[in-house]
N, C-alpha and C positions, 0 to 999 in steps of 0.2 A: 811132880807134873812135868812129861816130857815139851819140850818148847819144838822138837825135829816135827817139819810138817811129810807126812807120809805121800809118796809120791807114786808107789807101786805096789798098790792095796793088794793083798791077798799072798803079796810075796814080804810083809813085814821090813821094806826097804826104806829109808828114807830119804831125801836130796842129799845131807848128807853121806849116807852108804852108798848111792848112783856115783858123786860125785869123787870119792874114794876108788868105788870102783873104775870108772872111766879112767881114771889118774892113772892107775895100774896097768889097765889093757890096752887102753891107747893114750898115752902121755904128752904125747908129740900133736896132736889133732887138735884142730881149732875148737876150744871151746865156745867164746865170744869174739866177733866182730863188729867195731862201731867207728865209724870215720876212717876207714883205711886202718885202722890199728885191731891187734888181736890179742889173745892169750891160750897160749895150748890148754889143755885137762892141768897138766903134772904145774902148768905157771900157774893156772886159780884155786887147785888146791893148797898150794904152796901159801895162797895170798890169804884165802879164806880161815887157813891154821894160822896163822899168823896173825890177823883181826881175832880169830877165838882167844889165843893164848892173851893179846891186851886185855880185850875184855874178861876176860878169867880173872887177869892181876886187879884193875880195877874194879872187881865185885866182890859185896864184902866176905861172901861164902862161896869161893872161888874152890873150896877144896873140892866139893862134891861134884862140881861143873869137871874140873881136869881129873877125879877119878873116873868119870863115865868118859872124856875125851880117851883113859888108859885104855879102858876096857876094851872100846871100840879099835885103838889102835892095836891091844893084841889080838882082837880077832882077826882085823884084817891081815895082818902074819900071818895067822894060822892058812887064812886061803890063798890058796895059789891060781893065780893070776891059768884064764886059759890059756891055752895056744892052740892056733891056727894050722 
């Protein structure tokens, strides 16, 4: 059972894969804003793989969790970022 909540029906996206992608195309762009402080795309990805991979080690069947993290990470390889 997938847990990624789908955010761009009809195109099989999830916040995950939006937020993947953003990272890529615009890295530098304010993702969040809250009291004067922020984080670009490429800083909340950074943060949100980072909270996966804990949570990965702390669960007890962590293997199937970071083999679907691989997969997802070799597709996004596979695509190449647009250009403008």
């Amino acid at each position: 059972m997938s847990t990624a909540i789908p955010v761009l029906r009809g195109r099989g996206m999830t916040m995950s894969d939006q937020l993947a992608r953003w990272s890529r195309t615009r890295p530098d762009a304010a993702a969040l804003r809250f009291e004067g402080a922020g984080r670009s795309y490429a800083q909340l990805d950074e943060r949100v793989s980072r909270l996966a991979r804990r949570t990965c080690r702390l669960t007890p069947d962590h293997s199937a969790i970071m083999k679907s993290r691989e997969r997802h990470a070799a597709r996004d390889r596979r695509v190449a970022p647009r250009t403008s």
